[in-house]
C-alpha positions in Angstrom: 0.0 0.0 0.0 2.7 2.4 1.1 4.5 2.0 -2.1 1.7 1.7 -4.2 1.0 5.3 -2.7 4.7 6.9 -3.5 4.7 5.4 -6.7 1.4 7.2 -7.4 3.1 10.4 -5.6 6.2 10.2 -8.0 4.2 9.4 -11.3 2.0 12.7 -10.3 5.0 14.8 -10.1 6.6 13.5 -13.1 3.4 14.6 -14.8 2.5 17.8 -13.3 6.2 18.6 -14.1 6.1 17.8 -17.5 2.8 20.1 -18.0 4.5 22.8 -16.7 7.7 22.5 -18.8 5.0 22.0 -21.9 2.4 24.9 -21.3 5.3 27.1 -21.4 7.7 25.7 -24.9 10.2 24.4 -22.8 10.2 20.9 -23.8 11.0 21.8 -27.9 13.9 21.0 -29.2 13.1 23.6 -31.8 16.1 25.5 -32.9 14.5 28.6 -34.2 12.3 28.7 -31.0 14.9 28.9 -28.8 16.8 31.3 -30.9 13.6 33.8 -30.3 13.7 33.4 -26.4 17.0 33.7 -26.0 16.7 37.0 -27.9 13.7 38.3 -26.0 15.8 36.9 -22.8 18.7 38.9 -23.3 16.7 41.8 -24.4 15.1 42.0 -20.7 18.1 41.5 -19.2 20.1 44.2 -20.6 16.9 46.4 -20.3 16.3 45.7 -16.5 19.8 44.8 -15.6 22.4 47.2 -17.9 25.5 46.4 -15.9 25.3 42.8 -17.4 26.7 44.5 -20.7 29.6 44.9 -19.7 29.8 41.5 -18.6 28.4 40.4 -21.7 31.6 42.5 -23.7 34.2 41.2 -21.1 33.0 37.1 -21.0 34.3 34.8 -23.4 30.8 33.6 -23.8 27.2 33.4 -22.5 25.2 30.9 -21.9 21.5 31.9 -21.9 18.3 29.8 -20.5 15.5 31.9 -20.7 12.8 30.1 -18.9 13.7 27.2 -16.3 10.5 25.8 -14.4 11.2 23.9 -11.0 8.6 22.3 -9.5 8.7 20.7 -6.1 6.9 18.8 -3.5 9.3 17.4 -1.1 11.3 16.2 -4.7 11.8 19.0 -7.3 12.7 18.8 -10.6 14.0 21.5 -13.0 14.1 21.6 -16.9 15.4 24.1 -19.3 16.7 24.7 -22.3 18.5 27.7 -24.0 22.0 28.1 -26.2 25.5 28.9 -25.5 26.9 32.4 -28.1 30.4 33.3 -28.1 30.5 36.8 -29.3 27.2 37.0 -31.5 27.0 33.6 -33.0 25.2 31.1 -31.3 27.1 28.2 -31.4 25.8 24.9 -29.3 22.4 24.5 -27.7 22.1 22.9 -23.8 19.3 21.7 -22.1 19.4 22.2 -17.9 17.9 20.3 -15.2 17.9 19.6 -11.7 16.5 17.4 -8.8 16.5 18.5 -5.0 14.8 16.5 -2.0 14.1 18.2 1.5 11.4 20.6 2.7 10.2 22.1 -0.5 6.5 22.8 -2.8 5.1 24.8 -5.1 6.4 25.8 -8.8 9.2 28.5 -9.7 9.9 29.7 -13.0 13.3 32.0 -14.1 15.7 32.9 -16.3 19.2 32.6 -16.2 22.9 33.8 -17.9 25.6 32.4 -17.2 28.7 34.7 -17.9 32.1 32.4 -18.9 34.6 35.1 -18.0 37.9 33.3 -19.1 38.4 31.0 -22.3 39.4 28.1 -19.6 36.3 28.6 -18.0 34.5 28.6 -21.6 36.3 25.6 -22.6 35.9 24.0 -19.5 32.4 24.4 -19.8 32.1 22.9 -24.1 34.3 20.0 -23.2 32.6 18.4 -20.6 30.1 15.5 -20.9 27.2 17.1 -18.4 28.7 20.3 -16.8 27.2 20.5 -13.3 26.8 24.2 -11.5 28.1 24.7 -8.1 30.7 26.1 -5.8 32.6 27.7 -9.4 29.2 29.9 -9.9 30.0 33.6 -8.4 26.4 35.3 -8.8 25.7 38.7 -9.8 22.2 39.7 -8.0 20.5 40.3 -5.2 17.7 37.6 -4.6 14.3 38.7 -4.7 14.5 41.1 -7.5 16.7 43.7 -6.1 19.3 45.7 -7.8 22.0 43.7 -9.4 25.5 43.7 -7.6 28.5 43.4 -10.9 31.4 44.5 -9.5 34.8 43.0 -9.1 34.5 41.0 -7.1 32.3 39.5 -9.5 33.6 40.1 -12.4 37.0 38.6 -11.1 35.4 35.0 -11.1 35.8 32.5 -13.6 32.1 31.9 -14.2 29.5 34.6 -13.2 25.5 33.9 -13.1 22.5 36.2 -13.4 19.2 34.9 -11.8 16.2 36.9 -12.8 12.7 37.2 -13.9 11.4 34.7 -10.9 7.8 34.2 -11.3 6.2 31.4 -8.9 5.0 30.4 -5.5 8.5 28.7 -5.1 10.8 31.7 -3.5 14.6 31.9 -4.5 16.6 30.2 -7.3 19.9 28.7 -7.1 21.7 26.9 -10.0 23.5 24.8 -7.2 23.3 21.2 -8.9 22.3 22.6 -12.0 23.4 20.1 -15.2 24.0 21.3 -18.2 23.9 19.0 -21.5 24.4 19.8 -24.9 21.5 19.3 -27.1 21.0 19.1 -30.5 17.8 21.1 -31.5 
């Protein structure tokens, strides 16, 4: 009975996280349709945020996921997809996701860059098999929508990542255990 009921708990999940990755494009594998958002991503960024200019010009490349949706009830699972462009040419796509356990519920949607401030970093990065965020990650905001901090102490780290656009009755976003994977679209 007991694991009749956490199956039934995990296949609900599964399924109420895949119709929220769906009802909002993320699930395509469409090259074109990711182009667009990551456009319209990095328009709003540079709009609401114009210190991440600079860090645009200064990185060796970004990495742009325009909408990630997390969605979490004691598990939570993430999905995304966006592209990697070095200069203005978009040159690999990646798809994101994570899984957390512990005290957590509700649904979270965001954007995220992530700023590749030294060719190492950058090649680091296009080399690996499943590039997993974590302790390398120095972030450039303030959580709950407040101003965006890009100085130098951020812009002396390797790898620099700008959370925004939060939407959701989760609160916060963190990339920690973040994978990255590179798609073909």
């Amino acid at each position: 009975m007991i694991l009749s009921n956490r199956r039934s708990f995990a296949v609900g999940l599964l399924a109420l996280s895949g119709m929220a990755a769906c009802s909002n494009g993320v699930g395509t594998n469409n090259a074109a349709r990711i182009d667009a958002r990551v456009e319209t991503t990095l328009d709003t960024m540079y709009n609401n945020y114009p210190g991440t200019k600079e860090l645009a010009t200064n990185a060796s490349g970004i990495l742009i996921m325009p909408v990630i949706t997390k969605v979490g009830f004691g598990i939570g699972l993430g999905f995304g997809q966006g592209a990697l462009q070095v200069g203005e040419a978009k040159v690999d796509y990646y798809s994101a996701s994570s899984a957390s356990a512990g005290p957590q519920i509700g649904v979270n949607q965001y954007s995220h860059v992530l700023f590749f401030m030294t060719p190492e970093a950058l090649l680091e990065f296009r080399e690996s098999r499943g590039w997993s965020a974590g302790a390398n990650i120095e972030y450039a905001y303030k959580d709950q929508g407040e101003a965006l901090i890009a100085n130098t102490a951020t812009t002396g780290a390797s790898v620099v990542a700008v959370v925004f656009g939060q939407a959701g009755l989760k609160i916060g976003a963190t990339l920690d255990g973040t994978k990255y994977t590179r798609i073909i679209p």
